[in-house]
C-alpha positions, 0 to 999 in steps of 0.5 A, spaced: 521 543 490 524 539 496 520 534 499 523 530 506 520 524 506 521 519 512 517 512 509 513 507 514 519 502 513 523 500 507 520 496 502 520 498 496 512 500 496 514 505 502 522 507 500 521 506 493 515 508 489 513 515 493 520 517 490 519 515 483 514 519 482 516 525 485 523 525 482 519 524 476 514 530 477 521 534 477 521 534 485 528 532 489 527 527 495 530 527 502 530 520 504 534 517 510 539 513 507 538 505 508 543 504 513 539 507 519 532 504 516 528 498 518 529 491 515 525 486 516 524 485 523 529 491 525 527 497 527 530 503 525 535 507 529 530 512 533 536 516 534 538 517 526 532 518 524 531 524 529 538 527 527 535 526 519 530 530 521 532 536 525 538 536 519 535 536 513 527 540 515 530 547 513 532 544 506 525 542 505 519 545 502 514 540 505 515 535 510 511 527 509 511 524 515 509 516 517 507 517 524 508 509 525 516 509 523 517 516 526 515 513 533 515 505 533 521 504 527 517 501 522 510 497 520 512 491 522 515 494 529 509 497 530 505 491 532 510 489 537 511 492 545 519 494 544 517 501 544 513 505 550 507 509 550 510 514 553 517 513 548 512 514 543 508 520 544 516 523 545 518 522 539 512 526 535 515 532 539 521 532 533 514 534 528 512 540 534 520 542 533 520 543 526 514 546 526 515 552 531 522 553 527 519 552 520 512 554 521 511 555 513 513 548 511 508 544 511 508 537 514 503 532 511 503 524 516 499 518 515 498 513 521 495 506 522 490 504 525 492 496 527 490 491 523 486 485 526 490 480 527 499 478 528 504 480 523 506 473 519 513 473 521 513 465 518 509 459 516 508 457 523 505 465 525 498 462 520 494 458 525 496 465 530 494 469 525 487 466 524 485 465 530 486 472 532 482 474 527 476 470 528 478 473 535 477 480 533 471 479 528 466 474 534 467 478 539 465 485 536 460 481 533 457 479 539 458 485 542 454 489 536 449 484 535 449 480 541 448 473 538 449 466 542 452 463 535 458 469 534 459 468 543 462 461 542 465 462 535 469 467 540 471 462 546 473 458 541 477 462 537 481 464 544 483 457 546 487 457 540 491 464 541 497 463 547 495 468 552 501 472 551 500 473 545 493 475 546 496 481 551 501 484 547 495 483 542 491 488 547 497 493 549 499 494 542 492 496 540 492 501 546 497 504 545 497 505 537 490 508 538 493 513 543 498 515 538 493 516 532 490 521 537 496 524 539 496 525 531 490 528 530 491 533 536 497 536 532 493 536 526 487 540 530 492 544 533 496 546 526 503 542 527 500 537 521 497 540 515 494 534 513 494 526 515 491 520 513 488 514 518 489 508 514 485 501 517 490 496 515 488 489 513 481 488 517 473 485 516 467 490 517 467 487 524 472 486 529 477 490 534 478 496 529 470 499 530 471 501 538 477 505 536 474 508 529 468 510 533 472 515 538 477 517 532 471 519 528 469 523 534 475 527 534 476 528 527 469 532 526 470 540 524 478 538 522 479 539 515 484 535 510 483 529 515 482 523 512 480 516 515 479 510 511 483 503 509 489 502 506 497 502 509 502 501 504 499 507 499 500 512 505 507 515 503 504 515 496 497 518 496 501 524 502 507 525 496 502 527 492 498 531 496 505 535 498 506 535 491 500 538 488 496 544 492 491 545 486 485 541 484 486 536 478 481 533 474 481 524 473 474 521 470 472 515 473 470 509 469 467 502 472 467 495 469 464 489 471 461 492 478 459 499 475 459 503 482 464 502 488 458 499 492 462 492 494 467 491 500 473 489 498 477 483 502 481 484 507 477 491 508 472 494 512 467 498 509 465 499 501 470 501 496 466 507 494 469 510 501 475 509 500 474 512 493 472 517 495 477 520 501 482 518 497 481 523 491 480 528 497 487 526 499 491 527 494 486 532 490 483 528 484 477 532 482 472 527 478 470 529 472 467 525 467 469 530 461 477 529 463 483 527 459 486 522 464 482 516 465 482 512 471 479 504 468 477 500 475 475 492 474 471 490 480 468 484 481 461 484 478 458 480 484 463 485 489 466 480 492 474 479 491 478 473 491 485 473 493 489 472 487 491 465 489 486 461 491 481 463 485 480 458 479 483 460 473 476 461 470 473 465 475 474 472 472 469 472 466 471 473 459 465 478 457 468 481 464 475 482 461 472 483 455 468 489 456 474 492 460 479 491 454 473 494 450 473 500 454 480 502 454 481 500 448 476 506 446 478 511 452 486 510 448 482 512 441 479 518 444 486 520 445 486 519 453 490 517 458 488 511 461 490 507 467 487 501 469 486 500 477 485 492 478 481 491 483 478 483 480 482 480 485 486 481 491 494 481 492 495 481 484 493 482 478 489 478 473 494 476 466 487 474 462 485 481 463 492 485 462 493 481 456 487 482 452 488 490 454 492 494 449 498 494 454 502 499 451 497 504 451 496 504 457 499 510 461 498 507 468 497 500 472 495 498 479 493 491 482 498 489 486 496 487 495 489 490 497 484 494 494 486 501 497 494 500 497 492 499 489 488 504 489 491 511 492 498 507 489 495 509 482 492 515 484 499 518 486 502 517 480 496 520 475 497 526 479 504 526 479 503 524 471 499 530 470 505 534 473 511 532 470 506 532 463 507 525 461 505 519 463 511 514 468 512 510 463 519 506 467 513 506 474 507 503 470 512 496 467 515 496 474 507 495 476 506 489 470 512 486 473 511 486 480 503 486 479 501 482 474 507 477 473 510 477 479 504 476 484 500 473 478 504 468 475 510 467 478 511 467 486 504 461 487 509 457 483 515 460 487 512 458 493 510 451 492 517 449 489 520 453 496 516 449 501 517 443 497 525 444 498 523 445 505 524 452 505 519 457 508 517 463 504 517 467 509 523 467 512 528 465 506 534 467 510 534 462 515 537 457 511 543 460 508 543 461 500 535 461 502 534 467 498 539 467 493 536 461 490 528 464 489 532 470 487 535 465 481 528 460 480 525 468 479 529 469 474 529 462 470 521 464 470 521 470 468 525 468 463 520 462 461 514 467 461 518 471 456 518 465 451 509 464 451 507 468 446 500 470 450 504 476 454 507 477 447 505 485 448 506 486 455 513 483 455 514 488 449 514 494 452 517 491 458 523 490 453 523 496 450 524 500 457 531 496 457 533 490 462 529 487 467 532 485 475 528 482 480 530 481 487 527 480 494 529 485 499 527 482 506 528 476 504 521 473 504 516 472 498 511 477 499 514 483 495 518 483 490 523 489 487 522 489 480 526 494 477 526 495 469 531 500 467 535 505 472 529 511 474 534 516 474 537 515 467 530 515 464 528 522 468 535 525 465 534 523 458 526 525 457 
């Protein structure tokens, strides 16, 4: 099978992961070459990414589309001005081409609904950003429940927002919201066969609801439509499906909090909804009975804290050890276990994939939010299951990303960073900025391989070859962490 592929930008979660998985699955992927995608604050060519396109959609079995990079260049440029409404809907004409003259191929997109606040281009961007959000969730608040309280938080919150920002703010959020109509009309009327509207990072309450409440609308009576949180996992979750036009069959474990009823941080509804579209989405059926098993850690109260700001003590042991447990009797049973860690946000705990028989596990996921670490895990059971073995090289990726990267490496990077006078968020603008973080992410990870309590987790990492880490756009956010070359593993199995 041949998938074209255009992802949402270039990072590593976009560009790389939907692409391991369905080479590992035994499909082939066209995907833009690098030279014309986005980079950090660059868009893509529009042109290039068009002519890419109109070249290679005849080659192709299925099409995944992001609409915010076919239209905007990217996630990041979707939050800016540069790009036109009208220029926007124009783009979307290429999937209407395509399928006029491809009418059996079918086309599955995900677009994004705005998250609440600005990007956070540099340490500078935070006290915007935060106070756009406050913005965002008082005024909805007062408009909902009309409280004098959430009407002062909101006048305040918009003496702290320049007033420029504040209208491009509202610009973008117009004309991305027409966008994601447009996207639902070319699904209503057959140009799409599925798509996704991912709510990035957001409250319960905030700019978000007025424009859900309208795509809701608009969304009854069509089918393999789907609205829920998430962002990054998009081209994940949409490459499944593409891969897997039948049902299969996932058991759903809980620990800590045994059911999804809880809101997870930077998320607007509860889990258990996003649980649920996204099963649909990629086509996991739950069956307690199945031979895969997804394991989901949650916080017994149901309220997540971002990796790091919790205390090294706020995950019980009664917690990761009812987990361990659990895995621990799945594998036994000769299941294959993936374990979703939902305990924190923005990574993963080590506590917890320590004291799990790490080497058994055939998957793992806890890496930014709840949602993005959700459907990236789904994706690869259903890929798993097609290629009929787990993705070995993919899950030590995660430990190394998930786990030792996001949660023992990059809050100690950041610190010695900031000391140093460089900003974590623009690493490039001192010269050499990026390549020294790159050599202090080395030195740590050569440190951590001598503690003797990530002994097992190192292990397998290890036995799957050399490890490289590099940070692609030039900032700490994300890390590419690779462990052996994925192609070479592919042909040897």
């Amino acid at each position: 099978m041949k998938i074209l592929y255009l992802p949402l930008d270039s990072r590593p979660c976009n560009y790389n992961f939907p692409v391991q998985m369905a080479e590992w699955a035994g499909a082939e992927c066209l995907v833009p070459p690098r030279e014309i995608m986005d980079r950090y604050t660059t868009p893509s060519s529009s042109e290039e990414i068009r002519r890419f396109l109109e070249q290679h959609a005849g080659e192709a079995d299925a099409l995944v589309i992001s609409a915010d990079q076919l239209c905007f260049g990217g996630l990041l440029a979707s939050r800016e001005e540069t790009v036109s409404l009208q220029e926007a809907l124009s783009r979307m004409e290429i999937l209407e081409k395509i399928h006029r003259e491809y009418p059996d191929t079918p086309i599955h997109a995900f677009s994004i609904i705005l998250r609440s606040t600005i990007s956070t281009l540099r340490k500078a961007d935070i006290r915007v950003s935060l106070a756009v959000t406050a913005y965002s969730e008082s005024s909805d608040r007062y408009a909902v429940l009309h409280r004098e309280e959430d009407r002062l938080r909101m006048e305040e919150a918009k003496t702290r927002i320049p007033p420029e920002v504040l209208r491009r703010v509202q610009t973008v959020r117009r004309r991305n919201h027409e966008l994601n109509l447009r996207c639902l009309e070319a699904r209503r009327q057959g140009v799409l066969s599925s798509l996704s509207l991912l709510m990035e990072d957001s409250q319960p309450y905030g700019f978000h609801r007025a424009e859900q409440r309208i795509l809701k609308e608009r969304m009854k009576g069509i089918p393999d439509t789907w609205l829920h949180n998430g962002t990054d996992e998009g081209g994940c979750t949409a490459m499944a499906r593409a891969l897997c036009p039948e049902k299969q069959a996932a058991a759903i474990r809980w620990a800590g909090r045994t059911d999804g009823h809880f809101t997870a941080k930077y998320e607007d509804r509860p889990f258990e909804e996003n649980l649920r579209d996204q099963l649909a989405c990629v086509r996991l059926e739950e069956k307690p009975e199945a031979e895969t098993v997804l394991v989901i850690a949650a916080p017994p109260d149901g309220r997540q804290e971002d990796l790091h700001a919790a205390s090294d003590g706020a995950i019980g042991e009664g917690l990761i050890r009812e987990t361990a447990e659990e895995c621990s009797r799945l594998m036994a049973e000769g299941r294959k276990v993936y374990l979703l860690d939902l305990l924190t946000t923005n990574g993963g705990s080590p506590r917890l994939l320590c004291a799990v028989h790490s080497g058994g596990l055939a998957g793992y996921s806890a890496w930014n939010t709840a949602s993005n670490a959700l459907g990236t895990i789904l994706a690869q059971m259903v890929t798993d299951s097609l290629a009929g073995r787990p993705n070995i090289p993919f899950r030590n990726e995660r430990f190394l990303d998930d786990m030792i990267y996001e949660g023992l490496i990059r809050r100690e990077l950041d610190r010695e960073l900031n000391a140093a006078g460089l900003d974590p968020y623009r690493l490039e603008d001192r010269p050499g900025g990026r390549e020294e973080a790159e050599r202090r992410i080395r030195e740590m990870y050569g440190e951590l391989e001598k503690d003797p309590a990530f002994g097992e987790v190192l292990g397998a990492i290890r036995a799957a070859g050399p490890v490289s880490f590099s940070l692609p756009w030039g900032r700490t956010f994300e890390v590419q962490a690779a462990n052996r070359n994925l192609k070479k593993v592919v042909e040897n199995c």
